[in-house]
N, C-alpha and C positions, 0 to 999 in steps of 0.2 A: 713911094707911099710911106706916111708916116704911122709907125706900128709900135704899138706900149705889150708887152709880154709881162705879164704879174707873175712870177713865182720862178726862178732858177736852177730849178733842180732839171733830172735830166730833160724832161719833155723842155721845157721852157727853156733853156738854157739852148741846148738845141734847135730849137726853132728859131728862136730872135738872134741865131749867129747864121743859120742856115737864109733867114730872110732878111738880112744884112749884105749877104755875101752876093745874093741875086741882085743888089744893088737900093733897097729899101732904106730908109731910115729908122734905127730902133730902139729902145729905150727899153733896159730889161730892170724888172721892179724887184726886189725881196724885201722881206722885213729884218731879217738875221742882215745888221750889222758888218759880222766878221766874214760871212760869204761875199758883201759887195765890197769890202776892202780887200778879200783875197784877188779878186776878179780886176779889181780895180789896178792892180799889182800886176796884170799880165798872168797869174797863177789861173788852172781852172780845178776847183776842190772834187771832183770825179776825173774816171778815168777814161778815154772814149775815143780812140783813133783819130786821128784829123781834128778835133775839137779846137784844142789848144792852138794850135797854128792860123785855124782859122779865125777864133776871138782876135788874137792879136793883130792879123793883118786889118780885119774891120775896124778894129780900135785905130788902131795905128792912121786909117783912115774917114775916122770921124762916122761911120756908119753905126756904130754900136757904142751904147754905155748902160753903166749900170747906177741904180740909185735906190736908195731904202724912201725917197719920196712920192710916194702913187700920184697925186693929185695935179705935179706938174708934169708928169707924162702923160697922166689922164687927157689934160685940157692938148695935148701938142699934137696927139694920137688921131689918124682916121680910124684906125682897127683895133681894137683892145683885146689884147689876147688870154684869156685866165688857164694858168698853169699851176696853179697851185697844186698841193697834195692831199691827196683822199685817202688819209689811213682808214687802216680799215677799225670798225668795234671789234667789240667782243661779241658780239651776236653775228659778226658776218660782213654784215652792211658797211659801206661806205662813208664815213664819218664827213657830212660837208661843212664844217663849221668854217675853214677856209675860203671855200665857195662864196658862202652866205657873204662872208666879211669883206669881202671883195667887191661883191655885188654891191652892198652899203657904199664900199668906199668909191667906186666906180660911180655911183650916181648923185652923190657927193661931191664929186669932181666936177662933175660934166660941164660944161660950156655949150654945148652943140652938140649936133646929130652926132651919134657913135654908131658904128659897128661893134657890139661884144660878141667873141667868139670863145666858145668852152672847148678848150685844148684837154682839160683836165678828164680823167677820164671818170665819169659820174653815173650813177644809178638815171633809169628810164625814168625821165618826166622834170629833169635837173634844170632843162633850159625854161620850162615853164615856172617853175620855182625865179629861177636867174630875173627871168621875165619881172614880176609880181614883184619884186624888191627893188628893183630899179624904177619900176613906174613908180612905186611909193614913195620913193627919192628925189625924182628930177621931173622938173617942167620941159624939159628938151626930149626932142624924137630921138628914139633908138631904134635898130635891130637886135635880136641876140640871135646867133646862129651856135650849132654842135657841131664841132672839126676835131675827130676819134682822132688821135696816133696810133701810129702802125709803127713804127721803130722799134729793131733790136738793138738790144744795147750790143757792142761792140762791134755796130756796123748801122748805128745810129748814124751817122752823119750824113754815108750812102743812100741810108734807105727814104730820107729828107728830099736828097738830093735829085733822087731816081725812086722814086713813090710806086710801087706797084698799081695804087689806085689812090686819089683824093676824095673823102669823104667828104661832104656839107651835108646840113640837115638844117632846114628851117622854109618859112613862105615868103620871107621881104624878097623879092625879085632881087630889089636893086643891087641890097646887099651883096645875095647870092654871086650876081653879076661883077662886085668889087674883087668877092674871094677870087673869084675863077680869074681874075685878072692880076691879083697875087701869085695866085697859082700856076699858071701861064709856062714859065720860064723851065718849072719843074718837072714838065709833061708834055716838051716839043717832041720824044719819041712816039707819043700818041695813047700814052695810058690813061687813063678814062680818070672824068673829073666826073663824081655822081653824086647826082644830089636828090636828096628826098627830106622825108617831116624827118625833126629833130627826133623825135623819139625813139624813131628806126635806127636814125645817126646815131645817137647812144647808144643801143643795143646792138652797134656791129661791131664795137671793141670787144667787149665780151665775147659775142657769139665766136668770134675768132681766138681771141685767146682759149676759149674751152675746148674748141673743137681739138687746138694743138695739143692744148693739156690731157683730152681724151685719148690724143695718139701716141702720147708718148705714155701715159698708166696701161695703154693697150698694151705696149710690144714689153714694153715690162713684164707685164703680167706675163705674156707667151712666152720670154725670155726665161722664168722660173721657170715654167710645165716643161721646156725644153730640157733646161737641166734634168727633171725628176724623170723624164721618158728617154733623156740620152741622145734628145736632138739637135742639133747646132743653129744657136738662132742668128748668126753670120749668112748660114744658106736659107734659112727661112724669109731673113730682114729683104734678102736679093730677092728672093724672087717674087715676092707680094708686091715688091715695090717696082714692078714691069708693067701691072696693072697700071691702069691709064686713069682710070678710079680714086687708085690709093697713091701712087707717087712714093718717090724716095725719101722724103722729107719727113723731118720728126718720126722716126722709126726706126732710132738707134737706142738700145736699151740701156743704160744706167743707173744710176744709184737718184734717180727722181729729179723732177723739175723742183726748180727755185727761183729768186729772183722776185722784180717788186711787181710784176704782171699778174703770170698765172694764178699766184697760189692764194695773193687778192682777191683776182678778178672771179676764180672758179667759185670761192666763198661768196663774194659778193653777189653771183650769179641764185648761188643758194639760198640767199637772205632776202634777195629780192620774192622770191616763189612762194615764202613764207608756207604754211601749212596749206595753205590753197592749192599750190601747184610743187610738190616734194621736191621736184629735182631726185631721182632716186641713181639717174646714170651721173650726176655730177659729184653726187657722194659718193658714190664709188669709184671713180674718178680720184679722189680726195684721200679714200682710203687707202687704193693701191698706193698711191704717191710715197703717205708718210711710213705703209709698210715697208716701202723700196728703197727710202735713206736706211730702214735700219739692217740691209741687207746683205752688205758690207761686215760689219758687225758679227751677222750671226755666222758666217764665211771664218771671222777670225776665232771666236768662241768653238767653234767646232772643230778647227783646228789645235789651237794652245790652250782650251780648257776657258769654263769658263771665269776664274779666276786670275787675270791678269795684272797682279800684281808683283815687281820687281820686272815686268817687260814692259820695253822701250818701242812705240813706234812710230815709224817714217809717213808723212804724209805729203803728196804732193798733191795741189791745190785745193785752192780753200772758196774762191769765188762761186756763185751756181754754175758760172759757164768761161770761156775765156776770151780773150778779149774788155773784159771788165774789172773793176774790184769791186762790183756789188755783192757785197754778203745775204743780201736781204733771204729769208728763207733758203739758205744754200742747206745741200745733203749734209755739207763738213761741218756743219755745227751741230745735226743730229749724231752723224759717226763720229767726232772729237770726245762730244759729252758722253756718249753712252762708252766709250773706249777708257774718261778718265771715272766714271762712275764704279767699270770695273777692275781700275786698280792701278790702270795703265798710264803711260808718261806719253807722252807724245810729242815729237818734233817735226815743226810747220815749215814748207815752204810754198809760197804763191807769188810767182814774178809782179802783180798787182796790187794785191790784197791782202800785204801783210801789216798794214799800220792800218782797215781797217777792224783786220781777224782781232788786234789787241781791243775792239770794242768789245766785241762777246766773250773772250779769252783772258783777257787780262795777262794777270802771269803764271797762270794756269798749265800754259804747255811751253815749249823755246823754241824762237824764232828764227830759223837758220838764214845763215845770208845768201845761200845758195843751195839749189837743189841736190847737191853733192853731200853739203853739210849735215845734210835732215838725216841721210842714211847711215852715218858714223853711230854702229853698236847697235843700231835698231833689229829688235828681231825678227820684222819683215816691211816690207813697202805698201802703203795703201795708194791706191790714185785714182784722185778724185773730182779733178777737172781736168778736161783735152787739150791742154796748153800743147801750142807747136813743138815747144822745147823740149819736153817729155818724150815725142813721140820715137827718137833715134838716139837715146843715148848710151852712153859708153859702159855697157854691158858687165864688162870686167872690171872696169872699177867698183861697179854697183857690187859686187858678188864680193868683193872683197871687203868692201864699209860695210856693209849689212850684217851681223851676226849671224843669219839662216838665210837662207837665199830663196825668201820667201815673197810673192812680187800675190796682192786682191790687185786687181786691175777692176774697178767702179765705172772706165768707161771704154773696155775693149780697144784699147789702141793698139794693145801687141798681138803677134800671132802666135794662138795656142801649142801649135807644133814646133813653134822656131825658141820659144822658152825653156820648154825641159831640156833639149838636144842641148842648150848653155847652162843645164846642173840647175833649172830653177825652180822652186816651187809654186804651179801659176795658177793662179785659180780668177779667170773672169768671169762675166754676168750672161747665162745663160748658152753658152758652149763648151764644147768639149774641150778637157783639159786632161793631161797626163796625171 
């Protein structure tokens, strides 16, 4: 099949190497210049397991290219895919001026019947917008159909590849019928291709991102009241998660979601309800979150005072999550800033994410080459994403670079009891600590 992807970033980017790889034809579009000469170079300018290997082998085999030209992939395309980006406003809502421009340019294009599919992830009622701009453009028959991603970043590739569910939204049969023949390859284990109206299809990106954003400000929340009652939310997290109900997923407490999803999506989820419909459990939702970055924070304040100035501290990761270098909404830019606000110097490490950290950073804090380096003189450890690397290191060294032997653990990787018995000072998110 031949298939045009408008927009490079991750959704788009991911998709037109994932449906290359199935054996497709495909033509991935941006307007940014310097991203399709990096691509163009064999580079891929994000970070994302398996990604990189697979562009190149597609490239290398004439399945995949990139071009800042929409019009002659428009015209070559059965399937048109729009991937662009939906920042968000400042009121919440989903900015679609990308969307629109695409639309423009896509029926601009056309030569023939299209398939357009909205990859992007857009407010209820986008496809019919998509619709209305393209009719107004071209004398040629279209489809538009709504196809949500479900991909986590740092296991993006997999999750493409081995789709828990395929979403369509729209009524052209035929169309319907092309995806699902796209689709095919991705879902010989038997997990379900569903398709319903577009506007549903849009409204199940969201619905899903909230529900996880609600689970994860949930066990947050219970993760403080533990602390204040003296309960361990380690034994708490196990056993709610035997329910068949609740499941073990998303119910590890931390220092808050981030990343280009949630903290989007729950907003936009909010913007949409406008005063008609409050949303009163997603703003809360929203609140717990941005209280839970600064929570870390008031952990070290309460120990070394709140004036930290002349102390140095050790940060390890800076990404929301691992497996990535997206900064987008991460904790570590709320606990960096409010750490150099109060006085403090701060030295970064993140196996990923350190040539993006210098976007929000600047020269603001120093960049160690190693996670060794960060803790030289620092007067205690902060950590702030569940890098593997993190999880088993060398103890004794640590105790000896560190100034105090002082370890905020932001996302429970060590065990409470097995820290003090090594001289340390531990302090994690909602359990018992010495």
């Amino acid at each position: 099949m031949r298939i045009a992807v408008v927009g490079t970033g991750y959704v788009g980017l991911v998709a037109g190497t994932c449906f290359a790889e199935s054996g497709n034809d495909v033509i991935c579009v941006d307007i940014d210049e310097g991203k399709i000469a990096t691509l163009n170079q064999g580079k891929v300018p994000i970070y994302e397991p398996g990604l990189e290997e697979m562009i190149r082998r597609n490239v290398a085999d004439r399945r995949l290219s990139f071009t800042t030209e929409i019009a002659p992939a428009v015209r070559k395309a059965e399937v048109i895919f729009i991937a662009v980006g939906t920042p968000q406003k400042q009121t919440g809502r989903a900015n679609l001026e990308y969307v629109r421009a695409t639309a423009r340019s896509i029926a601009k294009a056309m030569n023939g019947r299209k398939i357009i599919v909205t990859k992007s992830t857009v407010p209820v009622g986008t496809s019919d917008e998509i619709r209305a701009i393209i009719k107004s453009g071209t004398k040629y028959s279209f489809a538009v159909l709504s196809n949500p991603e479900f991909m986590k970043e740092g296991a993006a590739v997999e999750d493409f590849m081995k789709p828990d569910r395929v979403v369509l939204g729209g009524d052209d049969f035929k169309a319907i019928e092309k995806l699902k023949e796209l689709y095919e390859p991705f879902v010989r284990t038997g997990n379900p291709i569903t398709v319903m109206d577009a506007r549903s299809a849009e409204m199940c990106k969201y619905a899903a991102n909230a529900i996880l954003a609600t689970k994860i400000s949930f066990i947050n929340e219970v993760a403080r009241l533990c602390e204040k009652m003296g309960a361990d939310i380690g034994e708490v997290r196990r056993a709610i998660s035997l329910d068949r109900r609740i499941g073990p997923y998303f119910i590890f407490p931390g220092t808050g979601y981030g990343g280009s999803c949630f903290p989007k999506d729950v907003r936009a989820m909010i913007g949409m309800g406008g005063k008609e419909v409050e949303m009163p459990l997603l703003r809360a939702v929203e609140k717990v979150n941005e209280k839970q970055k600064r929570l870390l924070v008031d952990k070290v304040t309460r120990f070394f005072g709140a004036n930290l100035s002349g102390k140095t501290f050790a940060v390890w990761g800076l990404a929301f999550k691992p497996r990535t270098d997206d900064m987008r909404d991460a904790p570590a830019i709320t606990v960096i800033n409010a750490l150099l606000k109060a006085g403090a110097k701060v030295q970064a490490f993140d196996p990923e994410a350190m040539r993006e950290a210098r976007r929000f950073f600047g020269e603001r804090i120093r960049y160690a080459e190693h996670n060794y380096d960060a803790l030289d003189g620092a007067a205690a450890l902060l950590i702030l994403t569940e890098w593997n690397e993190f999880r088993r290191p060398d103890f004794g060294r640590m105790k000896q670079l560190l100034k105090n032997p002082v370890i905020f653990d932001g996302r429970n990787i060590y065990d409470p009891t097995d820290l003090p018995k090594l001289g340390f000072k531990y302090f994690p998110i909602g359990r018992k600590h010495a």
